[in-house]
C-alpha positions as CSV (number, residue, x, y, z in Angstrom):
1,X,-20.2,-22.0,-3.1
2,X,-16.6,-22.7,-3.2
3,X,-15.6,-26.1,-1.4
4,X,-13.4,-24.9,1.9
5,X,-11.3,-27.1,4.1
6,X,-10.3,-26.1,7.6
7,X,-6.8,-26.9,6.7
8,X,-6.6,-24.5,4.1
9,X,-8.1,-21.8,6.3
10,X,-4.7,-22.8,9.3
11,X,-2.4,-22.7,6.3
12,X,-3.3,-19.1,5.5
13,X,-3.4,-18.0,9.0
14,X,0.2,-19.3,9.3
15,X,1.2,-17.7,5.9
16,X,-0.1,-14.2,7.0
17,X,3.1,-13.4,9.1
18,X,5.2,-14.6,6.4
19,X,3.4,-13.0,4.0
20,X,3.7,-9.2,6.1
21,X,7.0,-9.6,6.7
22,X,7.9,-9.9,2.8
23,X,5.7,-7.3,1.9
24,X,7.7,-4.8,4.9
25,X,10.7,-6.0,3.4
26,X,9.9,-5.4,-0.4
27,X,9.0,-2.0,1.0
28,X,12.0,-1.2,2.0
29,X,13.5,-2.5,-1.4
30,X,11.5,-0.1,-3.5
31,X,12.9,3.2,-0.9
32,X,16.5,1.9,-2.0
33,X,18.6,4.4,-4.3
34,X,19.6,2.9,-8.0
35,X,16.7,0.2,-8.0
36,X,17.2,-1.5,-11.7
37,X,14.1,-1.0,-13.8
38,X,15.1,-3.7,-16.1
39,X,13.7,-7.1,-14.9
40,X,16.2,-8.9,-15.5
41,X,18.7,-7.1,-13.3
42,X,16.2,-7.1,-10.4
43,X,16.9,-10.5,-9.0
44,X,20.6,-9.8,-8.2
45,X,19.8,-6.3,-6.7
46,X,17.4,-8.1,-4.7
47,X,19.8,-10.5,-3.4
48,X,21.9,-7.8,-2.5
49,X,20.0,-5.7,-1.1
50,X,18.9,-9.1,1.1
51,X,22.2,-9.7,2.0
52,X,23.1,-6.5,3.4
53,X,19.7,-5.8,5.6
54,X,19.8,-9.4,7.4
55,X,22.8,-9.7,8.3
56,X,22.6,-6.1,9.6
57,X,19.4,-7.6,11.1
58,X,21.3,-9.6,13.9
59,X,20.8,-6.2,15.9
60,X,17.4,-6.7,17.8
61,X,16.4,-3.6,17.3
62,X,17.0,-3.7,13.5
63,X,13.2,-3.3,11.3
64,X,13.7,-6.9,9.8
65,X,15.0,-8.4,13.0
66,X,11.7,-9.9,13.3
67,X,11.9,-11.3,9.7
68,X,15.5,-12.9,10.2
69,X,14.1,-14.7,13.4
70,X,10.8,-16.1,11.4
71,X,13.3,-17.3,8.6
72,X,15.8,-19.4,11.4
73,X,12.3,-20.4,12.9
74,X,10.2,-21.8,10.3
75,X,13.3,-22.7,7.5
76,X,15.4,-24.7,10.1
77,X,18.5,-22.1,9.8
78,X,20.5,-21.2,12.5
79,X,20.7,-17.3,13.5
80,X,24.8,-17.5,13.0
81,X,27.4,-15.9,10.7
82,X,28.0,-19.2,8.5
83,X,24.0,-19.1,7.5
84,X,24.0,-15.6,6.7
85,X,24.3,-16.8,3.2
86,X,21.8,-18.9,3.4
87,X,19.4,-16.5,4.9
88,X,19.7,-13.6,2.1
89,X,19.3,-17.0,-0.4
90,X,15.7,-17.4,1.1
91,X,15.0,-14.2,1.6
92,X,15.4,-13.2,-1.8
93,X,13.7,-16.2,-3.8
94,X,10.7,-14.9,-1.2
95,X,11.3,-11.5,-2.2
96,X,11.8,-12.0,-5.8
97,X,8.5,-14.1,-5.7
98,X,6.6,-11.2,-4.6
99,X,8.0,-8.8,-6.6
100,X,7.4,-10.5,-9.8
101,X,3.6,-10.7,-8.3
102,X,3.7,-6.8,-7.3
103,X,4.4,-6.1,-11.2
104,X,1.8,-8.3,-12.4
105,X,-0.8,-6.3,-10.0
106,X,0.5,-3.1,-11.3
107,X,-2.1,-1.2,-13.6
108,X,0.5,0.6,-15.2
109,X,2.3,-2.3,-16.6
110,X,2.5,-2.1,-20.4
111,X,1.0,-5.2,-22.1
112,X,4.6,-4.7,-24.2
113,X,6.0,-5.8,-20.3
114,X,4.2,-9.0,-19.9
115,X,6.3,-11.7,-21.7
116,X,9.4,-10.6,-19.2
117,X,7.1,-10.1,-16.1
118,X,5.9,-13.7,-17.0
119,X,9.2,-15.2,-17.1
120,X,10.7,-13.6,-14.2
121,X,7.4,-15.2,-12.1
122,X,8.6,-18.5,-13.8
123,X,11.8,-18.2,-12.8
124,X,11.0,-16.5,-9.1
125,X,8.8,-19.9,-8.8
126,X,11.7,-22.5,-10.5
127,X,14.5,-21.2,-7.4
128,X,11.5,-21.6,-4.5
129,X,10.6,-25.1,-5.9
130,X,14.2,-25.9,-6.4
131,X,12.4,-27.3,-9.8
132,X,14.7,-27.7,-12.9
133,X,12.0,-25.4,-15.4
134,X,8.7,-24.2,-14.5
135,X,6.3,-23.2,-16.9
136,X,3.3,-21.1,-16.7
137,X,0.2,-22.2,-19.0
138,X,-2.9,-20.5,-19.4
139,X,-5.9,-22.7,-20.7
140,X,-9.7,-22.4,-21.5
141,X,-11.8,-25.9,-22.1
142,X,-9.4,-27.2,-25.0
143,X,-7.5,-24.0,-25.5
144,X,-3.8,-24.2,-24.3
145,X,-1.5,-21.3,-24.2
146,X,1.8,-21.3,-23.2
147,X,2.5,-18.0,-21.4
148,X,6.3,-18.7,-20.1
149,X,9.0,-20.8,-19.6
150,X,11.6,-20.2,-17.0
151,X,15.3,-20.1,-18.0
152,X,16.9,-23.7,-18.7
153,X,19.4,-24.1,-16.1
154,X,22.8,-25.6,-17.8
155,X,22.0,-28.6,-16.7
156,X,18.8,-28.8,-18.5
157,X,20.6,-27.7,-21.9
158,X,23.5,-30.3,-22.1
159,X,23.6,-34.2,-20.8
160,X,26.8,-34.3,-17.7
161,X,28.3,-36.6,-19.4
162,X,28.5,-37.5,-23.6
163,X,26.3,-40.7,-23.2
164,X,23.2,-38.5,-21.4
165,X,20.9,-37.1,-23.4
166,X,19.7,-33.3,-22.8
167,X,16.3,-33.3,-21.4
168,X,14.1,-31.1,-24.2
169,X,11.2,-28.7,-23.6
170,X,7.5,-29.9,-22.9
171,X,5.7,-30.3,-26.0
172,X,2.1,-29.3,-26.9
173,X,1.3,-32.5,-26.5
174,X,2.7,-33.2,-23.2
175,X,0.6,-30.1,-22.0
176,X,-2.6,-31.4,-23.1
177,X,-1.8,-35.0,-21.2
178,X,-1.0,-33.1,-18.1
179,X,-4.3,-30.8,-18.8
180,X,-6.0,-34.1,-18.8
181,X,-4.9,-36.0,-16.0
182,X,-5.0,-32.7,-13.5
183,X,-8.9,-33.0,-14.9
184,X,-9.2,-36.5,-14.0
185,X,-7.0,-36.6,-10.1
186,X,-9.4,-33.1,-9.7
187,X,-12.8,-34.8,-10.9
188,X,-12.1,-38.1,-8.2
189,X,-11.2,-35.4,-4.7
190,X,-14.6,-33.8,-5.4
191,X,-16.6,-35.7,-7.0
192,X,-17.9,-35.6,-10.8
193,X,-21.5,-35.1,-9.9
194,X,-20.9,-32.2,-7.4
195,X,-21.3,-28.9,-9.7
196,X,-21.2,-26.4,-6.5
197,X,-18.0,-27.6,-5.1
198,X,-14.2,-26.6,-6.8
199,X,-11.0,-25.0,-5.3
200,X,-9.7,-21.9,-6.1
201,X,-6.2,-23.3,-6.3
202,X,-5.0,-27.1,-5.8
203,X,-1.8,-29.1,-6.5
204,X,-1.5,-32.4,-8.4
205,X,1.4,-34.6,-8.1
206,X,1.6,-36.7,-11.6
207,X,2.9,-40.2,-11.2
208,X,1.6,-41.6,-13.9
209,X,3.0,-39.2,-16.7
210,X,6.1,-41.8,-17.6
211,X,9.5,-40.6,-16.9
212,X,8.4,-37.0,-16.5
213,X,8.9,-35.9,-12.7
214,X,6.5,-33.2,-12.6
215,X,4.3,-31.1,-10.1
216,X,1.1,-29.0,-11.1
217,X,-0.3,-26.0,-9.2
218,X,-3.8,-25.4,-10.8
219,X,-5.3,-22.0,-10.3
220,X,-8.9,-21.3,-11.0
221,X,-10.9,-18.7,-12.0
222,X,-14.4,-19.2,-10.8
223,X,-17.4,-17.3,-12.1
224,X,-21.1,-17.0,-10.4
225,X,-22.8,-18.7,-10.8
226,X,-21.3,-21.5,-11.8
227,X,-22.9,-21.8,-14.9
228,X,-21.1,-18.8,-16.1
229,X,-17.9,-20.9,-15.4
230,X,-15.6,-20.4,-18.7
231,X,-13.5,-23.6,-17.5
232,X,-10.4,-21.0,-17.5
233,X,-7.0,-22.5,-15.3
234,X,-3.6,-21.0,-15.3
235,X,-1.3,-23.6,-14.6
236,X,2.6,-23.5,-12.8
237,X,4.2,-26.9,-14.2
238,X,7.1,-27.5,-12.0
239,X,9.5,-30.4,-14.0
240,X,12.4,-31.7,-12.2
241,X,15.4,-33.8,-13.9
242,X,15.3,-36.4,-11.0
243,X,11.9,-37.4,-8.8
244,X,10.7,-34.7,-6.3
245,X,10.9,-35.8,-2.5
């Protein structure tokens, strides 16, 4: 059985209208004339497309009213002209999240399609964390695969200033150390000896990885019984260039 925790259940309950409300408005999205088939021209037709329906969504009886009033709400923006901006910015790193997600989930995806569905849900993830990279790693027992890399941000390519030093990539080596120590923080919360407990999906801060500021959200996927269990984890590697809050 699959260990569950009240908590998580609340979290998802509070998700759900969230959660609707994106999927209304990427609806709504996919009914708009000229939508760009190329992925990576979707984010800025996304944002526009955001931009125009929520500010048009003042009007109460507007279909995303609803959606503008849960964003002021729950992201501690006020329902006024000067956070317009700010609402279509949140709006569209939600929407952008989901449409990445959509594609994955699509059957008729070629496999050719992968490497830039891969990379737009790295990037799609990078703006919502407000992370400098994220990458997305697929692994089984020792096996590490690097599936995507976000696009380095300026920032990320060249030091400020001509005495910093650009920050470089993760190495294969770096992977395998976070592998590990997500293994070891997971084995102490549930306990090495209990074989029927594991979560589905689970984030580990890392303070001990040196000078790296980096966040791990570890997906699972379980098999039953549990001795059928390929030890298989996709992980979203969040790496910022100064400490997360």
């Amino acid at each position: 059985m699959i260990q569950t925790d009240i908590r998580d259940v609340v979290l998802l309950e509070n998700s759900r209208p969230l959660y609707s409300a994106v999927e209304n408005l990427h609806r709504g999205f996919l009914m708009k004339d000229g939508i760009p088939t190329d992925i990576d021209q979707r984010p800025k037709s996304i944002k526009d497309f955001c931009e125009e329906e929520l500010k048009a969504a003042e009007k109460p009886n507007h279909p995303y009213a609803n959606f503008r009033q849960f964003l002021c709400r729950d992201f501690a923006l006020s329902n006024t002209h000067a956070d317009d901006e700010a609402l279509a910015d949140t709006a569209a790193k939600l929407l952008c999240l989901y449409d990445a997600l959509d594609c994955l989930g699509s059957e008729s995806l070629p496999q050719e399609e992968y490497p830039d569905v891969f990379e737009y849900l790295c990037n799609s993830m990078r703006r919502i964390m407000d992370s400098s990279v994220c990458y997305l790693l697929y692994s089984q027992r020792n096996h590490i695969e690097l599936l995507s890399t976000s696009v380095f941000p300026e920032s990320m390519v060249s030091g400020n200033s001509p005495e910093e030093k650009p920050d470089k990539p993760l190495t294969e080596n770096d992977f395998h150390r976070i592998r590990r120590h997500v293994h070891r923080v997971r084995s102490g919360r549930t306990g090495a000896d209990d074989k029927d407990a594991w979560s589905i999906a689970d984030t580990v801060y890392h303070l001990n990885m040196g000078e790296l500021n980096l966040i791990t959200l570890v997906i699972d996927f379980p098999r039953y019984p549990k001795e059928q269990w390929k030890d298989e984890f996709l992980y979203l590697i969040f790496r910022q260039d100064k400490p997360f809050p």
